[in-house]
C-alpha positions as CSV (number, residue, x, y, z in Angstrom):
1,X,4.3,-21.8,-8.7
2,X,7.6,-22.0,-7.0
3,X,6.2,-20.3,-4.0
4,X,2.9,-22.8,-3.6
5,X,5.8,-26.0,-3.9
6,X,7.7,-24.7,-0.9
7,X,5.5,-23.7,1.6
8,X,2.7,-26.4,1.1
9,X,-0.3,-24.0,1.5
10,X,-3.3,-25.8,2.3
11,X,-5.8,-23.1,1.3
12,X,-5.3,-20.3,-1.0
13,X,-7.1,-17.3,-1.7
14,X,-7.3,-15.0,-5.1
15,X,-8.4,-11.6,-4.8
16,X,-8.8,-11.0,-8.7
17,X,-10.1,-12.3,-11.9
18,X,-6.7,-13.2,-12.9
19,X,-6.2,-17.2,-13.9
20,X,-2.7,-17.8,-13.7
21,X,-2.7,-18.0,-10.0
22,X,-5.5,-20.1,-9.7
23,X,-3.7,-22.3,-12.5
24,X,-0.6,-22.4,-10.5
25,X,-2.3,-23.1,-6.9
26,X,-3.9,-26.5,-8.7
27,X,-1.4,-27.4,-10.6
28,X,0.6,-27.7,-7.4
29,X,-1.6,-29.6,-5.6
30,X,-3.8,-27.1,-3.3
31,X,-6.8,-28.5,-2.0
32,X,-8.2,-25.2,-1.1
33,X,-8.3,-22.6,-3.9
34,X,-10.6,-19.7,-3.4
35,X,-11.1,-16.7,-5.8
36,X,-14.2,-14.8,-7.1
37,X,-14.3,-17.3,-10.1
38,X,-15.4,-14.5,-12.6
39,X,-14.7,-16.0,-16.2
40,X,-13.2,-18.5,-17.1
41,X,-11.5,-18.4,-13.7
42,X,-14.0,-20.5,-11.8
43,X,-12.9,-24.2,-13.2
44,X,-9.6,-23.6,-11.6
45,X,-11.1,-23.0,-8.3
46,X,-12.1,-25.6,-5.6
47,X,-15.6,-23.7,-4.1
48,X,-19.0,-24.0,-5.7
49,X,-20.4,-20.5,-5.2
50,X,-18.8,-17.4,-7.0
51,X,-19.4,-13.9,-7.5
52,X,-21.3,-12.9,-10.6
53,X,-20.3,-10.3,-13.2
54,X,-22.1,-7.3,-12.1
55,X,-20.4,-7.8,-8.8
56,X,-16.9,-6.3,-10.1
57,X,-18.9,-3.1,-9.6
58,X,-18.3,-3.6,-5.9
59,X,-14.9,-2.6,-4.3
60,X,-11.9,-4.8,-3.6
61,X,-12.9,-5.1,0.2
62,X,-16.6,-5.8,-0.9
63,X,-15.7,-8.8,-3.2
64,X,-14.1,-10.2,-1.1
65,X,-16.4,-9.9,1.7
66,X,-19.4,-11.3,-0.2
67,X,-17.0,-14.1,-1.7
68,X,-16.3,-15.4,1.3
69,X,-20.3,-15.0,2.9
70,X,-21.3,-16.8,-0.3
71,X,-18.8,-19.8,0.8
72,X,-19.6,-19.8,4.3
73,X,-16.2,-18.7,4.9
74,X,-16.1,-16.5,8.8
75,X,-14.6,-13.3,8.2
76,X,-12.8,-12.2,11.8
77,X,-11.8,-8.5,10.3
78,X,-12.9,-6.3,8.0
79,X,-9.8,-4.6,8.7
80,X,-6.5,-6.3,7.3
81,X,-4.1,-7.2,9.6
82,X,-0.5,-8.1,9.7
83,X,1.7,-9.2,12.3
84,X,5.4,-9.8,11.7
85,X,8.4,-11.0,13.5
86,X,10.0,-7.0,13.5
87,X,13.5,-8.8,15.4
88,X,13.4,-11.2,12.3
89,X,13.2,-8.5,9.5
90,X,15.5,-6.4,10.8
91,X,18.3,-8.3,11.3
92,X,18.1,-9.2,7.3
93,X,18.5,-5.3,6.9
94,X,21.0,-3.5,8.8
95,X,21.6,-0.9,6.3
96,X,18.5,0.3,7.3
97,X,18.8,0.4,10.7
98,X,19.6,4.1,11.6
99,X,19.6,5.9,14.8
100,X,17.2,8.9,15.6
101,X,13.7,9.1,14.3
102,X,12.7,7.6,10.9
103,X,9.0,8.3,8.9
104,X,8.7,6.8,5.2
105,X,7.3,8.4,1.9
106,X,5.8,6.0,-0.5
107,X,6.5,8.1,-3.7
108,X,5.4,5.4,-6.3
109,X,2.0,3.4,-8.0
110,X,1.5,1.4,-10.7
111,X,-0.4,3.7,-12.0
112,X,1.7,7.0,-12.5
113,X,-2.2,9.5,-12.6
114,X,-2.0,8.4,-8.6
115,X,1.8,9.9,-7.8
116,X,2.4,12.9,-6.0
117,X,5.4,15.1,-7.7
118,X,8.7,14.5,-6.9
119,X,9.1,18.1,-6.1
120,X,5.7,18.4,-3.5
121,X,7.7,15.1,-1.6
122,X,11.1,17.5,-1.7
123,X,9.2,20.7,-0.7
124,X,7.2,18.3,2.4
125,X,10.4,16.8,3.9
126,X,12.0,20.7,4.0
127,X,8.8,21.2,6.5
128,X,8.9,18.8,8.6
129,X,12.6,18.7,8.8
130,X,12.1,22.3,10.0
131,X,9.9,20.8,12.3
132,X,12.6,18.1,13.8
133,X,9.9,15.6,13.0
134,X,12.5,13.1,11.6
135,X,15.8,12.3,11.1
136,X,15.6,10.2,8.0
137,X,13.6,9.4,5.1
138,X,12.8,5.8,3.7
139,X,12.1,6.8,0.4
140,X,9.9,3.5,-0.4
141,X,9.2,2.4,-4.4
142,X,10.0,-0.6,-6.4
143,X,12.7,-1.3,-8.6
144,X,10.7,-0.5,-11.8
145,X,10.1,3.2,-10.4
146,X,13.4,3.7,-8.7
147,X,14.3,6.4,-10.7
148,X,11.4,8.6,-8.8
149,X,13.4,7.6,-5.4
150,X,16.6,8.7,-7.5
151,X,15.1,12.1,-8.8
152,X,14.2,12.8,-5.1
153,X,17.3,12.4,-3.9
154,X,19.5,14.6,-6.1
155,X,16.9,17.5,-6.9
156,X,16.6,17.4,-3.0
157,X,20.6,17.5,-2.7
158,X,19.9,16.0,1.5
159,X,21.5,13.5,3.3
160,X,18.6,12.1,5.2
161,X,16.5,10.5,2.5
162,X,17.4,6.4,2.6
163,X,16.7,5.0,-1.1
164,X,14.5,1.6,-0.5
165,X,13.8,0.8,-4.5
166,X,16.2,-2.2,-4.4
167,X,14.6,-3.8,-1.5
168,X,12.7,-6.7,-1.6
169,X,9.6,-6.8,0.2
170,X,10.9,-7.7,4.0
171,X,13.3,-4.8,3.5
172,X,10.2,-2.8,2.5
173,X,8.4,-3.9,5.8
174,X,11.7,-3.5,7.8
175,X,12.1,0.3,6.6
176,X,8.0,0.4,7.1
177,X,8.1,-0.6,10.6
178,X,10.8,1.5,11.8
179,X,9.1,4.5,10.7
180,X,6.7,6.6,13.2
181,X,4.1,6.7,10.2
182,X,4.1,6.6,6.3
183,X,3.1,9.2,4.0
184,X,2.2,8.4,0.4
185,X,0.3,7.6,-2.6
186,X,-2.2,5.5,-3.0
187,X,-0.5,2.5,-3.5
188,X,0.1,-1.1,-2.1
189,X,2.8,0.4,0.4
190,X,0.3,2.3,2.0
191,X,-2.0,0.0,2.5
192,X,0.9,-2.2,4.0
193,X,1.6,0.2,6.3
194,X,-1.7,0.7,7.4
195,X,-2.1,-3.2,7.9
196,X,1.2,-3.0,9.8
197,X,-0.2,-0.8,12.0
198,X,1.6,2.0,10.9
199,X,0.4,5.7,11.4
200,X,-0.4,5.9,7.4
201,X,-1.3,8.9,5.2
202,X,-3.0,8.9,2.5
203,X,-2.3,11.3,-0.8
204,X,-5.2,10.7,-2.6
205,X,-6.8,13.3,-5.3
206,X,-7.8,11.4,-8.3
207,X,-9.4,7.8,-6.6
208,X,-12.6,7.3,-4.9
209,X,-11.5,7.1,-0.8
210,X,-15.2,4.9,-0.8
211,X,-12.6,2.0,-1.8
212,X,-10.9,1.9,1.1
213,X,-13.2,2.3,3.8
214,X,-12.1,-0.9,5.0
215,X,-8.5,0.6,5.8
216,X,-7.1,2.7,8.8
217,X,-5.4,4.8,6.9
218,X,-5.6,8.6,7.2
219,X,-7.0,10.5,3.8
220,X,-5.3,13.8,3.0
221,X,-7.3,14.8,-0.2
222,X,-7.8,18.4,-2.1
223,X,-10.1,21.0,-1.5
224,X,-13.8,20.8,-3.0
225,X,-12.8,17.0,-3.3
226,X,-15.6,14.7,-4.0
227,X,-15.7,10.7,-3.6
228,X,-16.9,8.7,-5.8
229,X,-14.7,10.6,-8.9
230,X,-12.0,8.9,-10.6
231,X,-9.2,11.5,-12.6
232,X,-7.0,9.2,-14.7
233,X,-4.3,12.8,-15.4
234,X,-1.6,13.1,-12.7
235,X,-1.4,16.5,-13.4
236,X,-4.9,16.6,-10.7
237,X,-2.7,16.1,-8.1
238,X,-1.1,19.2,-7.8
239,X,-4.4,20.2,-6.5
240,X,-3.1,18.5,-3.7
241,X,-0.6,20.8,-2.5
242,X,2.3,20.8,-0.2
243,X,0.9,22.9,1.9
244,X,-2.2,21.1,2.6
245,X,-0.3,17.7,3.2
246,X,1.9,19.4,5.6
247,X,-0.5,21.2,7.9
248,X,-3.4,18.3,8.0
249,X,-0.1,16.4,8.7
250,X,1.0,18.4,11.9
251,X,-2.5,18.6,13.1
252,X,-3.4,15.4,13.3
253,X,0.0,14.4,14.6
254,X,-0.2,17.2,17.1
255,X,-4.0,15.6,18.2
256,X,-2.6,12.0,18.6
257,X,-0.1,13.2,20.4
């Protein structure tokens, strides 16, 4: 709620079921407070037409899409978007502002079945350090998962990985930014990146890529993978393998290059 006093938001928009950011918007006094008002969700909200309960079928991106037609709200991009003040960020990090070439690994998710190994992130960076493709490593998580950043590091035993778990999230988009593209799972970093307008890769084995057909981001996926399957075992994404990631990487690299 603390956020919503501060800023004085005049519209504000709720991507989930979820009440208690609906709850804080009007207790604060927003006028505008739009969500897919499934539940009990809808008195909290300030528009007159919601989504109905067979429409949480749909994707994220197709919610929101057909929330906002329903409201008569114009939708300018079906692609999210963010632009930042880079010159801003950065000076609010400078521990993270490192000569030579920088590229990022998102090695966390709130959901652990959607993480890569520690080891296949270890065995990727030996390759394209080979390769001279960087010169260090954002390793980016949060603080909750910072012992995957942690495990990287000293299985790894290298001096070019950059730990960004204790970062909060401008020191996430500083690291993000200064990095010629992001590899990782599917997770909200990655789809930062990709909104950043970061070179973004995807490691994705055990979601549906269907959900995120309305992102820019690169999929690297399995063999004999099929959309449309969710695999709630992280041990599925060692079908996945480091050899896959790092030749699709290199090619497609190599083609924008």
């Amino acid at each position: 709620m603390k956020i919503f006093f501060q800023n004085k938001y005049s519209h504000v928009y709720i991507l989930d079921k979820v009440n208690k950011p609906a709850i804080a918007a009007k207790l604060s006094g927003i006028k505008n407070i739009i969500g897919p008002g499934i539940g009990t969700q809808k008195k909290w909200l300030t528009i007159n037409n919601f989504l109905k309960d067979d429409d949480w079928n749909l994707n994220y991106s197709e919610q929101s899409q057909k929330l906002l037609e329903l409201n008569n709200i114009k939708l300018n991009n079906l692609y999210p978007n963010i632009d930042i003040d880079i010159d801003r960020v950065n000076s609010q990090h400078p521990d993270l502002m490192r000569e030579g070439k920088k590229i990022a690994f998102g090695v966390d998710s709130f959901e652990d079945y959607k993480m890569w190994y520690e080891e296949n992130f270890i065995e990727l960076a030996d390759l394209l350090y080979e390769k001279k493709i960087f010169d260090y490593i954002y390793l980016i998580c949060g603080p909750d998962k910072s012992y995957i950043s942690k495990k990287i590091i000293e299985l790894s035993n290298k001096n070019y990985f950059i730990d960004c778990s204790n970062k909060d999230l401008t020191g996430i988009i500083a690291a993000i930014k200064n990095s010629n593209f992001f590899v990782g799972n599917n997770s909200g970093p990655l789809n930062l990146a990709s909104a950043l307008g970061v070179k973004s890769f995807g490691l994705i084995a055990n979601d549906a890529i269907s959900e995120l057909k309305y992102t820019k981001i690169n999929f690297i996926l399995p063999d004999n993978y099929k959309d449309n399957t969710w695999i709630r075992d992280r041990n599925n994404m060692k079908t996945l393998t480091t050899k896959k990631v790092f030749e699709t990487l290199i090619e497609r690299l190599q083609n924008e290059s």
